[in-house]
VEXDREN-2710 file (C-alpha; in Angstrom, 1 decimal):
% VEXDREN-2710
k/r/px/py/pz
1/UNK/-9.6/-7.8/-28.2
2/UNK/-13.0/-7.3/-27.1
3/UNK/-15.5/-9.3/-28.2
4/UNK/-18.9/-8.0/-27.1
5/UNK/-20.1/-5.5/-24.2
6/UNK/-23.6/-6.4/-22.6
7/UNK/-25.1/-3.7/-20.4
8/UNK/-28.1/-3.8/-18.6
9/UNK/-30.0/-1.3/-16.1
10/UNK/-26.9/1.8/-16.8
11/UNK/-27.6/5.3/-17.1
12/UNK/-29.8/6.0/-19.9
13/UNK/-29.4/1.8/-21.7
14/UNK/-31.8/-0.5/-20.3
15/UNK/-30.4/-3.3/-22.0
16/UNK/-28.0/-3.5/-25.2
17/UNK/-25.5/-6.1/-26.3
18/UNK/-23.2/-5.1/-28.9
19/UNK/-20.3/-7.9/-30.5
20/UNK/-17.6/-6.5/-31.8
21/UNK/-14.8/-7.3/-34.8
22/UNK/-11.6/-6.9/-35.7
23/UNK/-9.9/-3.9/-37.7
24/UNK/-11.7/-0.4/-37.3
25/UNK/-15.0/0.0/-35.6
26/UNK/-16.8/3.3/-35.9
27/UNK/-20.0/4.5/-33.6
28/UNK/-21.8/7.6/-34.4
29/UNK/-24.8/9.0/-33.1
30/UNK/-25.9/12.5/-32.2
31/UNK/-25.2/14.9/-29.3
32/UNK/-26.5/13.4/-26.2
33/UNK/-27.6/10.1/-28.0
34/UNK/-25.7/8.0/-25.1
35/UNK/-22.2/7.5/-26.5
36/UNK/-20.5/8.7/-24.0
37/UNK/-22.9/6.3/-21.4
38/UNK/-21.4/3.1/-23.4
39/UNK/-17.9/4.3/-22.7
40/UNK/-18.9/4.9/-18.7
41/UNK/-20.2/1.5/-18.4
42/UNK/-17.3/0.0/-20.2
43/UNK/-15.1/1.9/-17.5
44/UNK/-17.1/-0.2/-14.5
45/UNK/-15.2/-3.1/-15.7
46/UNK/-12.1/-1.6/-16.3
47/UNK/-11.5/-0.9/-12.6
48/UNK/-13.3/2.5/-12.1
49/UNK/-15.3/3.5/-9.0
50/UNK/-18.8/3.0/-9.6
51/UNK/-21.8/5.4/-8.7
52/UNK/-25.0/4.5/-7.7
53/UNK/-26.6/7.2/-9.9
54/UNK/-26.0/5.4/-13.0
55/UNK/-28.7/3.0/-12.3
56/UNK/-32.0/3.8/-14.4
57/UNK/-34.1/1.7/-12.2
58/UNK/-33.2/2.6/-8.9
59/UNK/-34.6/-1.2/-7.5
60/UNK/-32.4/-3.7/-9.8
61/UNK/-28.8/-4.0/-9.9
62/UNK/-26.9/-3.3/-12.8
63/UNK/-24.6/-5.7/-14.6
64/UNK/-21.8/-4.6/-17.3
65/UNK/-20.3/-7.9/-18.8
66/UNK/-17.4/-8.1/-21.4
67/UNK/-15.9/-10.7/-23.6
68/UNK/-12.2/-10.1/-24.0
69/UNK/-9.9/-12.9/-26.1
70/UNK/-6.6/-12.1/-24.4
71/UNK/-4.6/-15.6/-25.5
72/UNK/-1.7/-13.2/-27.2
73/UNK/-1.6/-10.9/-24.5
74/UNK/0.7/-13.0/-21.6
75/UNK/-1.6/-12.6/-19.1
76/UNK/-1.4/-16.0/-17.7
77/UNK/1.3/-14.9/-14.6
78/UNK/-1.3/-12.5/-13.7
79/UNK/-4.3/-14.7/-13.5
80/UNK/-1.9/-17.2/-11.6
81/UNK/-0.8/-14.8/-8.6
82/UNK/-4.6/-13.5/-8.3
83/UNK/-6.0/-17.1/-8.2
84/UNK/-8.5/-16.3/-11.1
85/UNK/-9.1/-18.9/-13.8
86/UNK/-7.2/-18.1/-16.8
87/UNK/-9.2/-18.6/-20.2
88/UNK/-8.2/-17.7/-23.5
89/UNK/-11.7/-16.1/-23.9
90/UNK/-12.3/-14.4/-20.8
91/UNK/-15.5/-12.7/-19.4
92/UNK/-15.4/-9.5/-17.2
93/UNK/-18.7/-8.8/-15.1
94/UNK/-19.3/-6.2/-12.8
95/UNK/-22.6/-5.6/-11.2
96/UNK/-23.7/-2.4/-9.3
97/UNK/-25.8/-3.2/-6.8
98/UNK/-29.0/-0.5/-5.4
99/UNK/-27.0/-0.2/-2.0
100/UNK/-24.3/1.3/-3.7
101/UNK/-22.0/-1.7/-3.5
102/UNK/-20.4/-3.1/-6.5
103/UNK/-18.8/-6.5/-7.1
104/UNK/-16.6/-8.0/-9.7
105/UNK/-16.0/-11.0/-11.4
106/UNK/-13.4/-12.3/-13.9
107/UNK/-14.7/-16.1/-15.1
108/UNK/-16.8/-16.3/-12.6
109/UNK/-13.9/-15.6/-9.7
110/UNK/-14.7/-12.5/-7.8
111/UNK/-12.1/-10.4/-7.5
112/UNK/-11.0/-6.6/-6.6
113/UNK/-10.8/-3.5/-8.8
114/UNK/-6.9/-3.3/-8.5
115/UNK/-7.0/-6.7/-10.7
116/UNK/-9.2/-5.4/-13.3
117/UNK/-7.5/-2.2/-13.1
118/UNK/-4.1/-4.1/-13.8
119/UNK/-5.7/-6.5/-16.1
120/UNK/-7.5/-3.8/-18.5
121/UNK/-4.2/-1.8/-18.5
122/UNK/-3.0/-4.9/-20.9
123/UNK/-6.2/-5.1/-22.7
124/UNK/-7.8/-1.7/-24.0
125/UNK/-6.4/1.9/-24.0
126/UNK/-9.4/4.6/-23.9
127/UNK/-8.3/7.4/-25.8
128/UNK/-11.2/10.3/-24.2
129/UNK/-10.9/14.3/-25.5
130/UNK/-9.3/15.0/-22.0
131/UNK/-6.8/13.0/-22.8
132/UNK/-5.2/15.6/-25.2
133/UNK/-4.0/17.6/-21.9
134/UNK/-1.7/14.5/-21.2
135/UNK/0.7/16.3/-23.7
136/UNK/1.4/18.5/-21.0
137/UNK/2.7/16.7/-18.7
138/UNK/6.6/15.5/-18.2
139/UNK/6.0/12.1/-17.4
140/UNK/3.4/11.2/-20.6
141/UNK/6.5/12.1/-22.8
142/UNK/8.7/9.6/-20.9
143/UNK/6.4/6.9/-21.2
144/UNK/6.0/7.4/-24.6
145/UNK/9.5/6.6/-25.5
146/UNK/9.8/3.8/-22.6
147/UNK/7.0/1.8/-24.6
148/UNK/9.0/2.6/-27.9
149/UNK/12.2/1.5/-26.3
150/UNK/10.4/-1.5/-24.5
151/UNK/12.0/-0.8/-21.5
152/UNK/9.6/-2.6/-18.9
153/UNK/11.7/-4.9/-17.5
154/UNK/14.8/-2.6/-17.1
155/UNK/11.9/0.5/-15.8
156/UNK/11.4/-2.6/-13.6
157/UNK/14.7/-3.1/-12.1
158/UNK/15.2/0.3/-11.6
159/UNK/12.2/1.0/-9.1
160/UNK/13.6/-1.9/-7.2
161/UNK/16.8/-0.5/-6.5
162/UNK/15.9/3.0/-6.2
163/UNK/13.3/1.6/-3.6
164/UNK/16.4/-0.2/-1.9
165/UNK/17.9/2.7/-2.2
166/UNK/15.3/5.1/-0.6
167/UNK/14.5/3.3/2.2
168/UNK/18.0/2.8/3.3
169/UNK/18.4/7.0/2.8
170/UNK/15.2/7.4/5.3
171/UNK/16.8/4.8/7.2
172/UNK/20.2/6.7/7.5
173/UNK/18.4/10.1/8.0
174/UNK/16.0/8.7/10.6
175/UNK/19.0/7.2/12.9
176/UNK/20.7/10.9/12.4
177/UNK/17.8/12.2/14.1
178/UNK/17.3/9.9/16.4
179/UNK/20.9/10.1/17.6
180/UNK/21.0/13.4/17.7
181/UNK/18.3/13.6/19.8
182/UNK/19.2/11.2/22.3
183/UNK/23.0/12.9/21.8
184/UNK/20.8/15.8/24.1
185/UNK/20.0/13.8/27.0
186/UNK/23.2/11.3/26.9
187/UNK/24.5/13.2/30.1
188/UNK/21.3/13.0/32.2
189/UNK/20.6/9.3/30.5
190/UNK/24.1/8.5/32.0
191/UNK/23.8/9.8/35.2
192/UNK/20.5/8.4/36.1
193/UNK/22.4/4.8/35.1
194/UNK/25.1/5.4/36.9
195/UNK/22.6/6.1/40.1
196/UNK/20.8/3.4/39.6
197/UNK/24.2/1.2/39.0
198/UNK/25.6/2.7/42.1
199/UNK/22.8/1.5/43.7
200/UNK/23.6/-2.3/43.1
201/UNK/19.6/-3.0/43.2
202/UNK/18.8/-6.2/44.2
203/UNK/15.1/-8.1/43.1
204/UNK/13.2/-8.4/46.7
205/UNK/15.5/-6.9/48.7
206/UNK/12.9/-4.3/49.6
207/UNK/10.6/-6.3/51.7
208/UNK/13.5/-8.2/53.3
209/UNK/14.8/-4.6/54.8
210/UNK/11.2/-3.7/55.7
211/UNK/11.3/-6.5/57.7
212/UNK/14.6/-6.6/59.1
213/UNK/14.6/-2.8/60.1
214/UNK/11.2/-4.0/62.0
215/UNK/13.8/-6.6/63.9
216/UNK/16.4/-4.4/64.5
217/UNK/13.9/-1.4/65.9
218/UNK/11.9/-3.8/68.0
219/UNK/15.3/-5.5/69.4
220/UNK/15.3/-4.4/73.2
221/UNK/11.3/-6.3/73.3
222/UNK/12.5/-8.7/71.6
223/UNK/15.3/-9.8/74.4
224/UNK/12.9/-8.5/77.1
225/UNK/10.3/-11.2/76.0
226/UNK/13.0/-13.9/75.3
227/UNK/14.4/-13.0/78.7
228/UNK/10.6/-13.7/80.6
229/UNK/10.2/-16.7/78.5
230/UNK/13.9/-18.3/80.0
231/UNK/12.8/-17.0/83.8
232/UNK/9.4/-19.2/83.4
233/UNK/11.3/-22.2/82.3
234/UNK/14.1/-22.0/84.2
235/UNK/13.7/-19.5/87.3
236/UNK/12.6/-19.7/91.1
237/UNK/10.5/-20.3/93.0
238/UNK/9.6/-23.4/90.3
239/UNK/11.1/-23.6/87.6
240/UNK/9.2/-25.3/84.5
241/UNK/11.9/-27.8/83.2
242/UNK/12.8/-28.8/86.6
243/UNK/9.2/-29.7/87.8
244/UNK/8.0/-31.1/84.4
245/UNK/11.1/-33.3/84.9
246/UNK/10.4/-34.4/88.5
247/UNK/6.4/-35.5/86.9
248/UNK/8.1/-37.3/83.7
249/UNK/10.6/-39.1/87.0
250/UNK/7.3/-40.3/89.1
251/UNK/5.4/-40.9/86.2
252/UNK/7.9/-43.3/84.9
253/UNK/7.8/-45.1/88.3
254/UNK/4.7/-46.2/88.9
255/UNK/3.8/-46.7/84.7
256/UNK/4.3/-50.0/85.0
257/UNK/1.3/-50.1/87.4
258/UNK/-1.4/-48.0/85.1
259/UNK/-3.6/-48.6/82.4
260/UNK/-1.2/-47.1/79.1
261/UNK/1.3/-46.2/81.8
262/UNK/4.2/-46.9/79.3
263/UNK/2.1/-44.1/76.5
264/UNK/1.4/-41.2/79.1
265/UNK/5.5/-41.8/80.5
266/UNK/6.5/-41.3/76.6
267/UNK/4.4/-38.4/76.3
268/UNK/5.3/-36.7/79.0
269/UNK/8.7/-37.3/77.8
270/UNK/8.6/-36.2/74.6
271/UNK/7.3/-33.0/75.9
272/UNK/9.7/-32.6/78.4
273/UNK/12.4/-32.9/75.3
274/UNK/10.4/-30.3/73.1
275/UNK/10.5/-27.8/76.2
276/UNK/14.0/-27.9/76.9
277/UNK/14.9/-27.7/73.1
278/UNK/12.6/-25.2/73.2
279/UNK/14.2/-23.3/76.0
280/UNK/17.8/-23.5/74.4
281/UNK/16.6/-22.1/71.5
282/UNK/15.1/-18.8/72.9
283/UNK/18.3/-18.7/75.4
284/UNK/20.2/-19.0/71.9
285/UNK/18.3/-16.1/70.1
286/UNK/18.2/-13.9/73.4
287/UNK/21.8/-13.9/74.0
288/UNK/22.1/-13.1/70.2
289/UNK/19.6/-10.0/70.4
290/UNK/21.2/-7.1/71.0
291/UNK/20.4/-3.4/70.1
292/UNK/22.2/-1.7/67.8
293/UNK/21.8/1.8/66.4
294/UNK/24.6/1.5/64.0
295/UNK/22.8/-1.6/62.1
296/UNK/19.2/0.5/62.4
297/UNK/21.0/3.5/60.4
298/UNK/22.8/1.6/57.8
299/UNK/19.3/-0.2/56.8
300/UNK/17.4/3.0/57.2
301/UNK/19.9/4.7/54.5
302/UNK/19.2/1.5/52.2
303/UNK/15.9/2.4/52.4
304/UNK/15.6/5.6/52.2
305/UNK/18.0/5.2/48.7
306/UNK/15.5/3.0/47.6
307/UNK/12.6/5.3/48.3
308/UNK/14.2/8.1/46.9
309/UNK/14.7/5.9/43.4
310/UNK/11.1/4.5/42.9
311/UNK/9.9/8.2/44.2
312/UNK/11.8/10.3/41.6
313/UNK/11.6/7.5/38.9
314/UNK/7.8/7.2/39.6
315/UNK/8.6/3.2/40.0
316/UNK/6.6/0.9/42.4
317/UNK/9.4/-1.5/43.2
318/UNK/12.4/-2.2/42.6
319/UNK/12.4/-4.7/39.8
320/UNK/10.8/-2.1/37.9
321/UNK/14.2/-0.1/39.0
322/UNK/16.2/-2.4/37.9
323/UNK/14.4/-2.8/34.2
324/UNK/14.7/1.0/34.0
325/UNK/18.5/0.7/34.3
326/UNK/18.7/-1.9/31.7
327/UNK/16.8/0.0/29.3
328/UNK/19.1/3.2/30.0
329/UNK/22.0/0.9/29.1
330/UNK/21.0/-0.1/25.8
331/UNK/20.0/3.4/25.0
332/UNK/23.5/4.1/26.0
333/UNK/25.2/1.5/24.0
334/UNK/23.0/2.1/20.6
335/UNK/24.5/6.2/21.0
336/UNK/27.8/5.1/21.8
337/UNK/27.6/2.8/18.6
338/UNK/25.6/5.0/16.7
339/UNK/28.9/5.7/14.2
340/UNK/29.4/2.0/13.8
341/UNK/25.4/1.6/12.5
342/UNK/25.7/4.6/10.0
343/UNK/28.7/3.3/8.6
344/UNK/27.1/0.1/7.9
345/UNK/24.3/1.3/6.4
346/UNK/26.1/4.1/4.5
347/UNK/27.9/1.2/2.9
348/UNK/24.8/-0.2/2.0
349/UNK/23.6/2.7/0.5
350/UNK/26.6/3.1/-1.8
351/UNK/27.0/0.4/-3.1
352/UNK/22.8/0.3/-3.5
353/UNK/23.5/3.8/-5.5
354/UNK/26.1/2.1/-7.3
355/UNK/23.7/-0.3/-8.8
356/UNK/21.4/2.8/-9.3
357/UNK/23.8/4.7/-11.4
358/UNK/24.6/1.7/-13.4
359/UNK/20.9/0.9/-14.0
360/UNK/19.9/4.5/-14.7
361/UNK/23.0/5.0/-17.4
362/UNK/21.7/1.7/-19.0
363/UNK/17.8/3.7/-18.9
364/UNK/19.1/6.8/-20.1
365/UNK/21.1/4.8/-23.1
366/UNK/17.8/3.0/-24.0
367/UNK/15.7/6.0/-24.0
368/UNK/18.2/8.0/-26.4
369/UNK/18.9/5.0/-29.0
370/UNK/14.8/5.8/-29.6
371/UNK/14.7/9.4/-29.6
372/UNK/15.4/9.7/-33.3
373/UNK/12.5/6.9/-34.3
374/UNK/9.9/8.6/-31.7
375/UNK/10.5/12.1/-33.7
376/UNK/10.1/10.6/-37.0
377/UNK/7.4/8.0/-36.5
378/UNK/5.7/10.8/-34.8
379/UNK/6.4/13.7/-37.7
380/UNK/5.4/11.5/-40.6
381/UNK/1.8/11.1/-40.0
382/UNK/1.8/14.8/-38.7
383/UNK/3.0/15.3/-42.8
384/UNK/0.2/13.2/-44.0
385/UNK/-2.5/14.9/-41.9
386/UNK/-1.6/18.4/-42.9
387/UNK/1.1/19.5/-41.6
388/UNK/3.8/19.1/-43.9
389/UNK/6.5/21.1/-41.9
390/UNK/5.3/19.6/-38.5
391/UNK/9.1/19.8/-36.5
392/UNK/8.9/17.2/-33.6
393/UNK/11.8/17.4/-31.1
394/UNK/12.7/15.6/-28.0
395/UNK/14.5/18.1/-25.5
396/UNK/16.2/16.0/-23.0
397/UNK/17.9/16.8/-19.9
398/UNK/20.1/14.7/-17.3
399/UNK/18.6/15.4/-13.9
400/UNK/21.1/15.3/-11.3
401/UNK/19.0/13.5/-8.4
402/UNK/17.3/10.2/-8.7
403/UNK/13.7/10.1/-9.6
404/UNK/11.1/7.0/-9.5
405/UNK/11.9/7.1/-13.6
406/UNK/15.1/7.8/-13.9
407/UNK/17.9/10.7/-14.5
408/UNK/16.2/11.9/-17.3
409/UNK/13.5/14.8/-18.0
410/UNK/12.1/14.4/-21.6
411/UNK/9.8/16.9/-22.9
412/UNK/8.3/17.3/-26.1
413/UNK/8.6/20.7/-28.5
414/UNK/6.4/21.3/-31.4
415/UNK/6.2/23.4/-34.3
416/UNK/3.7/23.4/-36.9
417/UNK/4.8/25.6/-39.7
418/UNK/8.0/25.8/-41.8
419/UNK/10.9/27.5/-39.6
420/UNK/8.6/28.0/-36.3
421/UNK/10.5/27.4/-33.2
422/UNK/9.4/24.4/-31.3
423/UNK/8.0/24.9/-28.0
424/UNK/5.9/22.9/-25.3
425/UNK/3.1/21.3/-27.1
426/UNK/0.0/22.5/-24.7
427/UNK/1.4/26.1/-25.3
428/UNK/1.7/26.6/-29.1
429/UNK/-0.7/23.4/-30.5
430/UNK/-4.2/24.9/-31.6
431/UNK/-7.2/22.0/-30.6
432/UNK/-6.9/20.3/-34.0
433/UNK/-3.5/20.1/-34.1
434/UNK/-3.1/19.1/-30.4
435/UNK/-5.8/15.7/-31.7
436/UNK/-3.6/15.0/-35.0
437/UNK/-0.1/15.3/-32.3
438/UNK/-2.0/12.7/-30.1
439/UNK/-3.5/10.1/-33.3
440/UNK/0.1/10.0/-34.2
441/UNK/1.2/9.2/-30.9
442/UNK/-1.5/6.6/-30.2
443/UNK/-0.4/5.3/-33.7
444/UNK/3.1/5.2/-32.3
445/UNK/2.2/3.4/-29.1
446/UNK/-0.1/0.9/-30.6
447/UNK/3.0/-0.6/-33.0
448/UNK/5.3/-0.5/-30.0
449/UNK/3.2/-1.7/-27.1
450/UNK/0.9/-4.5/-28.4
451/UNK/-2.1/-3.4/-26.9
452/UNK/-5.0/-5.1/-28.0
453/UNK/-8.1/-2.3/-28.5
454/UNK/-7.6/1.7/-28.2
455/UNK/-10.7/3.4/-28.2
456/UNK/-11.0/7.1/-29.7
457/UNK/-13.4/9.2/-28.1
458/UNK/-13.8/11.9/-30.8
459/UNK/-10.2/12.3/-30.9
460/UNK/-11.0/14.3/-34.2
461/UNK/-12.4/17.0/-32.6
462/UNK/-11.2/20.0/-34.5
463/UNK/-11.1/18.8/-37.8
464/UNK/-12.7/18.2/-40.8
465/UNK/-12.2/17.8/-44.7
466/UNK/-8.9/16.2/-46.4
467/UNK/-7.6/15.9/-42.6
468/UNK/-10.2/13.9/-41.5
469/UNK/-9.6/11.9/-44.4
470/UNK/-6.4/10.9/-43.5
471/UNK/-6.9/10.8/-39.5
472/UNK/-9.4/7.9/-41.0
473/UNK/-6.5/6.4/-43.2
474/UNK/-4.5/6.3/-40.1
475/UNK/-6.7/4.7/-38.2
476/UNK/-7.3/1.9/-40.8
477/UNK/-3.7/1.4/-40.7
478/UNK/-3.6/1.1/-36.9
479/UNK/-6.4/-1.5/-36.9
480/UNK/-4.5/-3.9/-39.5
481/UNK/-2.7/-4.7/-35.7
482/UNK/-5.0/-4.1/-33.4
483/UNK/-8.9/-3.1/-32.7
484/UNK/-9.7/0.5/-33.1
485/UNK/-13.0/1.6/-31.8
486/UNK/-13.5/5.1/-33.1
487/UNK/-16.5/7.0/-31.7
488/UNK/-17.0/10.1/-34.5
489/UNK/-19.4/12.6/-35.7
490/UNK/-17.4/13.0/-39.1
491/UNK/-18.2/11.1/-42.2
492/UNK/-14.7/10.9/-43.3
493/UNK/-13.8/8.6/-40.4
494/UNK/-17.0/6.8/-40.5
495/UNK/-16.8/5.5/-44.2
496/UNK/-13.2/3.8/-43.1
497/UNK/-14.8/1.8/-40.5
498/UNK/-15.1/-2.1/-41.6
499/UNK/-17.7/-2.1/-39.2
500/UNK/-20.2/0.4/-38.1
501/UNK/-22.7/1.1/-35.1
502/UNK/-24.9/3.8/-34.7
503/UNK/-26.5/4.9/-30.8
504/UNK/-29.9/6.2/-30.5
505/UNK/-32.6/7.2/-28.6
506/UNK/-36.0/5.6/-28.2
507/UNK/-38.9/6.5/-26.0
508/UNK/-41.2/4.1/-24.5
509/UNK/-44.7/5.0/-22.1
510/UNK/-42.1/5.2/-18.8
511/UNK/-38.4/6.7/-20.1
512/UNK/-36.5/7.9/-22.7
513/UNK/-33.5/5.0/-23.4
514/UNK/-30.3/4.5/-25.3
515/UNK/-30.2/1.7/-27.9
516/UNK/-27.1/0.5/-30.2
517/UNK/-27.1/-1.1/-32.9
518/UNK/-24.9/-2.5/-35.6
519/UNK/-25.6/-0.6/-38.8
520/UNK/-25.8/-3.1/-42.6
521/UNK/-24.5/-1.4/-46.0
522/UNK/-27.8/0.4/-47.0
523/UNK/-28.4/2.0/-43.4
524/UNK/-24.9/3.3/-43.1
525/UNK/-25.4/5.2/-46.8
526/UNK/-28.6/6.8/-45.0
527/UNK/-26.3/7.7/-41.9
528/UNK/-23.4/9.2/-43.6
529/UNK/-26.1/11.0/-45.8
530/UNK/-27.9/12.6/-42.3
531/UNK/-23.8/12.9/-41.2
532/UNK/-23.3/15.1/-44.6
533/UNK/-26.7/16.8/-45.1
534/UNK/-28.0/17.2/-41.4
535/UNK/-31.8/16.3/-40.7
536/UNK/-33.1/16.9/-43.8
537/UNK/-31.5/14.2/-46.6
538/UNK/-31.4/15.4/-49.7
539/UNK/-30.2/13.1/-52.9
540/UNK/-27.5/14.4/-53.4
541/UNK/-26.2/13.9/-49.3
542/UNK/-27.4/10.0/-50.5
543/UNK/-25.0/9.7/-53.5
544/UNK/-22.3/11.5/-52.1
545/UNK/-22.4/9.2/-48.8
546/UNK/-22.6/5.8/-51.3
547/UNK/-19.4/7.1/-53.1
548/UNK/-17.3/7.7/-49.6
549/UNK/-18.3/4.1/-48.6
550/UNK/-17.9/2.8/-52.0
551/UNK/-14.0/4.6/-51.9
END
């Protein structure tokens, strides 16, 4: 429940701090008194977006702090997977700061709006006027009786397996498309594989037939030169080997006789080896030198293949050919065992809508064994504000697709008088009736869903007298299990309130400010007399209001 609500620096409060009690709290005040502020800041720590405009003083941050006991409430999992603190008495702040940025805390722990937004779903339902147009809408009715049936955990493990069971349908339907797609261009995919394949493409081979085309075109100077090399060494008039042999024959005769004789003989001699080696070699390559036309062609055309490839393939070399054909092969293979993949996941899919089915029947079973308790839990407070012929029905209606709730399409019919036919709430409901539909439902929900505080922002907009009455009754009856916070202009509803605050305005040499305050027994006979009589009290508006509280 919520224990107290400090706000400084919002809107049109400076500073007010308000504790709060158990059973039914009302707060009155008049028409622009600052009500509706309270319920804004009380948002900021609920989750919702902030706006820099609240601020009154533009310079100084403003702070919105709330004391929640949550021990009954089973919040501690929450807390846990956040990292925040968990206290049985927790305190929710939330500052907005003059640059527009906001922060919040939850004991002390900063933390982001989705967690207060998740956390204040569990703590405090704010019932606002707009709230009323909720009753149109398909998927407020099926709420309603999932809270009644308490069917969280199984709403639970549907959404899991219809997730399972979306993503493997986009799955399916994505590698259709894709297949077909690539089905188009399987024929020119193949062929440029099987050129490339053809092609037998070897990593380097590129430079090594640049460079023996540059041999085999260069062949007839190649033996020309080897040819003039072998005539030096070996031809007439003198030829090389022959007379560096003769000088390595005297040298070696008269060594013996010099200063390093035996050195100069060796190196002589070891040149002398080198240059007939040497000489062998080059007779060896020029006898193996020959030109051939036949060999210049065939390397050409390797080339010229190759060129052709990286040309039309836009490709630089021919590793980059070769990676190309590899990736066409795998594109090739994943078509050719595109049937194989959809089967699998087609399986997958079955038996995940198997699960669905299953789950969904059990949903749709849940949701009907309440249909009879929503109607009458819903009709019998109708009776006792007014409407003794109220006719609630639940019109439900097996979809045949799966939806994120279900198979099932609930909608609720009303009828007010004695043999009216019941149609769509928003359509045949008048204001008043539409705010004694929703108390009842409210009533409903706060039995069945545990919630800790529901907040009614003039929810009895629409009407007055004997109804009022009992809209107040009701509401005393709702806050024997939880905390009702009723914000009213009627007296009715304000004399049931075990507890009762009154906002005001106040004006001081700067501003004009909102103040709350909590109201003692005399003060809230001379506000129930201004609610009855207007401005002007008279005695018997003072009587008539000590009589309603006294009742």
């Amino acid at each position: 429940m919520l224990k107290s609500l400090i706000i400084s620096n919002y809107a049109l409060i400076d500073k007010v701090e308000i504790k709060f009690e158990k059973g039914l709290s009302v707060i009155t005040g008049e028409t622009g008194a600052g009500k509706s502020v309270l319920l804004g800041a009380l948002s900021l720590i609920l989750g919702q977006r902030s706006d820099i405009n609240a601020l009154l003083d533009k310079t100084t941050k403003c702070v919105v702090e709330g004391e929640f006991y949550i021990a009954d409430y089973g919040l501690v999992d929450l807390f846990n997977a956040n990292d925040v603190d968990y206290e049985t008495t927790t305190i929710i702040r939330r500052e907005l700061l003059p640059s527009g940025k906001s922060r919040a805390f939850v004991n002390d722990t900063p933390v982001n709006l989705g967690f207060l937004k998740s956390m204040s779903d569990r703590l405090i339902d704010v019932h606002s006027q707009h709230q009323n147009l909720l009753l149109s809408e398909d998927s407020f009715h099926l709420s309603v009786v999932d809270v009644v049936a308490d069917n969280g955990s199984i709403r639970e493990e549907y959404k899991s397996t219809f997730h399972v069971y979306k993503t493997l349908k986009s799955q399916i339907n994505a590698l259709i498309e894709q297949n077909d797609k690539q089905k188009a261009d399987l024929d020119y995919m193949q062929f440029q594989y099987d050129q490339l394949e053809s092609a037998q493409l070897k990593a380097g081979e590129l430079v090594e037939l640049e460079l023996n085309l540059e041999r085999l075109s260069h062949a007839e100077d190649i033996k020309t030169g080897l040819s003039d090399v072998i005539s030096i060494m070996e031809g007439e008039p003198a030829p090389l080997i022959d007379a560096l042999g003769e000088a390595l024959h005297k040298i070696q005769k008269i060594s013996s006789y010099l200063e390093d004789g035996e050195q100069l003989a060796q190196r002589l001699e070891s040149a002398y080896i080198d240059l007939k080696d040497l000489n062998d070699d080059v007779s060896v390559r020029a006898e193996s030198v020959e030109f051939d036309p036949q060999a210049i062609q065939k390397v050409q055309q390797r080339l010229d293949l190759i060129y052709n490839l990286q040309q039309k393939h836009r490709l630089e070399s021919v590793e980059a050919l070769i990676a190309l054909r590899d990736e066409l092969a795998a594109k090739i293979e994943k078509i050719n065992l595109f049937d194989e993949q959809l089967d699998k996941l087609k399986l997958k899919m079955q038996r995940a809508e198997s699960d669905l089915s299953k789950i969904a029947r059990r949903l749709t079973k849940s949701r009907q064994e309440v249909f009879y308790k929503v109607k009458t839990e819903i009709e019998n407070p109708l009776k006792e504000l007014g409407m003794p012929h109220a006719n609630f029905v639940i019109e439900h209606k097996k979809q045949e697709t799966y939806s994120a709730n279900g198979c099932d399409r609930v909608e609720f019919l009303f009828a007010a008088n004695k043999n009216g036919t019941p149609s769509l709430i928003h359509k045949v409901a008048s204001g008043g009736e539409m705010s004694r539909v929703m108390l009842s439902i409210k009533s409903l929900l706060s039995s069945a869903k545990g919630l800790p505080t529901i907040i009614f922002d003039e929810i009895d907009t629409g009407v007055s007298g004997e109804v009022a009455d009992k809209m107040g009754r009701i509401m005393v009856n709702m806050g024997r299990r939880i905390q009702v916070i009723s914000i009213t202009h009627l007296p009715q509803i304000t004399v049931k309130g075990g507890h009762h605050y009154k906002v005001f305005k106040t004006d001081n040499d700067h501003q004009t400010i909102s103040q709350i305050k909590k109201l003692n027994h005399e003060e809230r006979i001379v506000e129930v007399a201004k609610m009855l009589s207007g401005s002007e009290m008279s005695e018997a508006a003072l009587v008539n209001a000590r009589t309603l509280l006294s009742n």
